[in-house]
N, C-alpha and C positions, 0 to 999 in steps of 0.2 A: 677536568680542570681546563678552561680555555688559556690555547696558547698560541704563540704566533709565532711562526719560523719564517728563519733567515738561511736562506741559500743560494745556490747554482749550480755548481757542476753536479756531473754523474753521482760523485761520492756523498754531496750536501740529498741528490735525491734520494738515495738509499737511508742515509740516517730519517727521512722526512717519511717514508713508508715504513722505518722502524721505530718513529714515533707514531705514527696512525695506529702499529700493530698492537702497541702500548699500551694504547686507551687514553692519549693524550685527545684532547678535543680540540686541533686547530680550527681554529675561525680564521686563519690567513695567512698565506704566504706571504713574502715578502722578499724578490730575486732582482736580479738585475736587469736591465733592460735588452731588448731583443738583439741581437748581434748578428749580423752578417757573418756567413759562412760559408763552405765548398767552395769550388770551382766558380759558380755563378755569381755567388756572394750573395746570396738571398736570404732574407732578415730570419732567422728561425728562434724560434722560444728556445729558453733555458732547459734542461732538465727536471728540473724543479716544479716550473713553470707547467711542463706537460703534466707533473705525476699528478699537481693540483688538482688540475684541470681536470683529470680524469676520477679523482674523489671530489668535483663539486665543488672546491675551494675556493676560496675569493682569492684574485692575485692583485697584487700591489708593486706598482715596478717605481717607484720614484728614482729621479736623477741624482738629487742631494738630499744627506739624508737632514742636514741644518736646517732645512728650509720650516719655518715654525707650523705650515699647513701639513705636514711630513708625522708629525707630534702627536697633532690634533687628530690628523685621521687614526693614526696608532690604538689611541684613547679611545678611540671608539669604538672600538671592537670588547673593550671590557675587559682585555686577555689577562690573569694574574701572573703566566708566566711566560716569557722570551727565549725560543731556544734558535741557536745559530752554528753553523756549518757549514765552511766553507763560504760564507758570503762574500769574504772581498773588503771590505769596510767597515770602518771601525765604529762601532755606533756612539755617538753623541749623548752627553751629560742627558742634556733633557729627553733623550727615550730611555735608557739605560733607567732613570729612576720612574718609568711608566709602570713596569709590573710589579705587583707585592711580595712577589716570590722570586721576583730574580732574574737576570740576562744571563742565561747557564749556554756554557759554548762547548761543543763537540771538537778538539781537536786531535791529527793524525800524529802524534807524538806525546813520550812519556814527559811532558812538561816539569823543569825551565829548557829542556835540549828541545831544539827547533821550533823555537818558537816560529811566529812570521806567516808568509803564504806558500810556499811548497817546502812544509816537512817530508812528504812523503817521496819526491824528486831527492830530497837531499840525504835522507836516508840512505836509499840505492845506491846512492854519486856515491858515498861514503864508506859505503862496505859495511854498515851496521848490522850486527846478528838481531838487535835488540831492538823492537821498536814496540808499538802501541797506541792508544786513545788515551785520552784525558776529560774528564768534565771541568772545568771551572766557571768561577762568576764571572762573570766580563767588569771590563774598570774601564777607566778612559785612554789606558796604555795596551798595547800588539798582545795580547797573552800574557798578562802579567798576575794579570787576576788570582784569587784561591781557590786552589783544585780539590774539588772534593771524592774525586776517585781516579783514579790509574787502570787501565787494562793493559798488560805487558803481551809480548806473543815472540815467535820466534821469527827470525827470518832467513830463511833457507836461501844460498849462496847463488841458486836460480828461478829465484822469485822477481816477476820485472811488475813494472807500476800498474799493470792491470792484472796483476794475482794478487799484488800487497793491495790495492784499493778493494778490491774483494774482500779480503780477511779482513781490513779495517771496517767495511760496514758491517761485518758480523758481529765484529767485537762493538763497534758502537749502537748495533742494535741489544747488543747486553748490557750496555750502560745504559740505554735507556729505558731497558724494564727497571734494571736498579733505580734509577732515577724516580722512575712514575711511582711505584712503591713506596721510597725511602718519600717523597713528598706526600704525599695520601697519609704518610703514617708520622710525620712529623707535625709536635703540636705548633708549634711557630713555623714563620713562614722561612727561613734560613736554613738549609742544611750543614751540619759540623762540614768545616772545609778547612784546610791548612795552609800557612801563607808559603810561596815559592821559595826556594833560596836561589836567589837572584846573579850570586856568584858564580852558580856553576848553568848558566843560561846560553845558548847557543842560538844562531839566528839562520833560518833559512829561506834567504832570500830566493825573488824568483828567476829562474835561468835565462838565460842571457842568449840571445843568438851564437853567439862567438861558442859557448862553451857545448853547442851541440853538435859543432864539430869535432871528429875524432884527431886525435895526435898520435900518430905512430910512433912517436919519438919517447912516449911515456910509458910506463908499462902496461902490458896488454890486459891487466885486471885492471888498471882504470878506465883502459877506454870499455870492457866488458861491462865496469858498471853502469859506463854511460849508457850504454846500447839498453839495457836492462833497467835504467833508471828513466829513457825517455821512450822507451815503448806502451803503448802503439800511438803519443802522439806527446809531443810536437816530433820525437825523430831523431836519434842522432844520425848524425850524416860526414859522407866522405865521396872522394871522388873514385871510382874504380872503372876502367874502362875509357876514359875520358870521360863519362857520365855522373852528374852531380845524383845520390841515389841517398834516399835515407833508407836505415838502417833497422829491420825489425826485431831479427835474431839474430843470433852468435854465439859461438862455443868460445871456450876458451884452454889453450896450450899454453906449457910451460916449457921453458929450457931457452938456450940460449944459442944466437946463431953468429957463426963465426966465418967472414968479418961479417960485422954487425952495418945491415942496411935498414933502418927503419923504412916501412912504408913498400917495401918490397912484396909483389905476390910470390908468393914461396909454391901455391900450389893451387889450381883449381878443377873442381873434378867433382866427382856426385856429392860426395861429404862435404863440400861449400869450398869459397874464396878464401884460403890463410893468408895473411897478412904479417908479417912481421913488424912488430914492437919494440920497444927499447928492451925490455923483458919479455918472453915469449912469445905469443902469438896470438893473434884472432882469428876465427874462423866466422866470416860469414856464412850465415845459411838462410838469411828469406832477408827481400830488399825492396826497394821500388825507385825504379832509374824515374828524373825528372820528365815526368809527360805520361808517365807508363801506370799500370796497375801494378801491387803488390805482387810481387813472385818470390821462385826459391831459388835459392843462389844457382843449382844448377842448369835452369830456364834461364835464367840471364846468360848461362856461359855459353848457353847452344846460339846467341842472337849477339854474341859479342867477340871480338877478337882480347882475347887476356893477355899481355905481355907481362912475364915473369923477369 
């Protein structure tokens, strides 16, 4: 069945070589446009973009997707069905009604909870056990659409956003066999789908500079989730040493320290930087000071003076 996908990052390219593996017949990608990046800031292709490219694909980078030349090209391709992940952008009445079988969206959450653009950041932020994939139909609203499958999973207390993005393209590479099946084998072009219940819907907006800094002053399991929720990119970050450094790993301690100095190093030594929290403790253990390569907490202590 010809289809056209929508995506960008890492995760949208994973679902996009678990629909090739399918037997889905994309005729086209459809991603963002090239972005500057690194150090240099030199324009690089998406994700996406590259795994195309590398199966043959035709890629399509439009700026807006309203523009009515945007429609027309769409239509050309013939595609009966739309699948999208992670693209960024909410597509428009008149492409939405282009395929006969449907704009069916991959997202990283058991929909109506996190809806938006980083479920998977919010998750972590949150301490959830619980998370997942969804198929739904896309509509002209963020996720609102009717979902016609759920994949649940577990999420283990030190899983940071490049293990949980892992397990999610696994899991959405099992939705998308179900998917390619359940459509092959449905006589009409709609698969059974259920509508959301809208009340209990949660929104996960995307992160904020401000909030990738750590606060000592909160408990050390929230700033742990942070460290685990923005790993290995954008970073949560902190000052240690006088040095601005984001944050890759960390352990995390319990108990409480009397009198209570958030923000205090408590110890630095092979086992990483502890920090003191409002609640317990952090333990840094692999970082990257402003300017420098990735290292482990104990390589920074040999090249820095620690004041406790």
């Amino acid at each position: 069945m010809k289809t056209i996908f929508f995506g960008t990052p890492v995760l949208a390219a994973e679902c996009l070589k678990a629909a090739i593996d399918a037997g889905f017949d994309i005729v086209c990608v459809v991603t963002r446009a090239d972005k500057p990046q690194g150090r240099g800031y030199v324009s690089a292709p998406s994700p996406v973009k590259v795994l195309a490219a590398e199966n043959g694909i035709e890629v399509f980078q439009p700026e807006k997707l309203g523009e009515p030349q945007v429609a027309e090209t769409l239509k050309s391709f013939g595609a009966e069905l739309f699948l999208t992940a992670a693209y960024g952008k909410i597509l428009p009445p008149e492409i939405l009604s282009i395929p006969k079988k449907g704009a069916i969206n991959i997202h990283a959450s058991l929909l109506p909870k996190l809806r938006g653009p980083s479920p998977i950041n919010r998750a972590l932020l949150g301490g959830d056990k619980i998370g997942g994939v969804s198929l739904m139909y896309m509509d002209e609203s963020m996720d609102t659409g009717d979902v016609i499958l759920r994949l649940p999973m577990e999420i283990p207390d030190d899983m940071d956003f490049s293990k949980y993005s892992g397990e999610l393209a696994v899991l959405g590479g099992k939705a998308l066999k179900f998917l390619y099946n359940a459509l092959k084998n449905e006589p009409g072009d709609r698969l059974p789908a259920e509508k959301q219940d809208h009340t209990g819907a949660t929104y996960a907006k995307k992160i904020t500079k401000e909030e990738m800094v750590l606060d000592f002053t909160q408990p050390a399991a929230l700033n742990y989730n942070k460290v685990r929720a923005l790993s290995p990119s954008p970073c949560a970050r902190t000052t240690v040493a006088g040095r601005m450094c984001k944050i890759y790993k960390a352990e995390l301690k319990s108990g409480r320290f009397s009198p209570s100095r958030p923000g205090r190093i408590v110890s630095a030594d092979k086992n990483g930087i502890e920090i003191e929290c409002g609640d317990g403790s952090l333990v840094i253990t692999e970082l990257r000071p402003s300017g420098k390569n990735k290292m482990s907490a104990s390589a920074f202590i040999l090249g820095n003076i620690i004041e406790r």
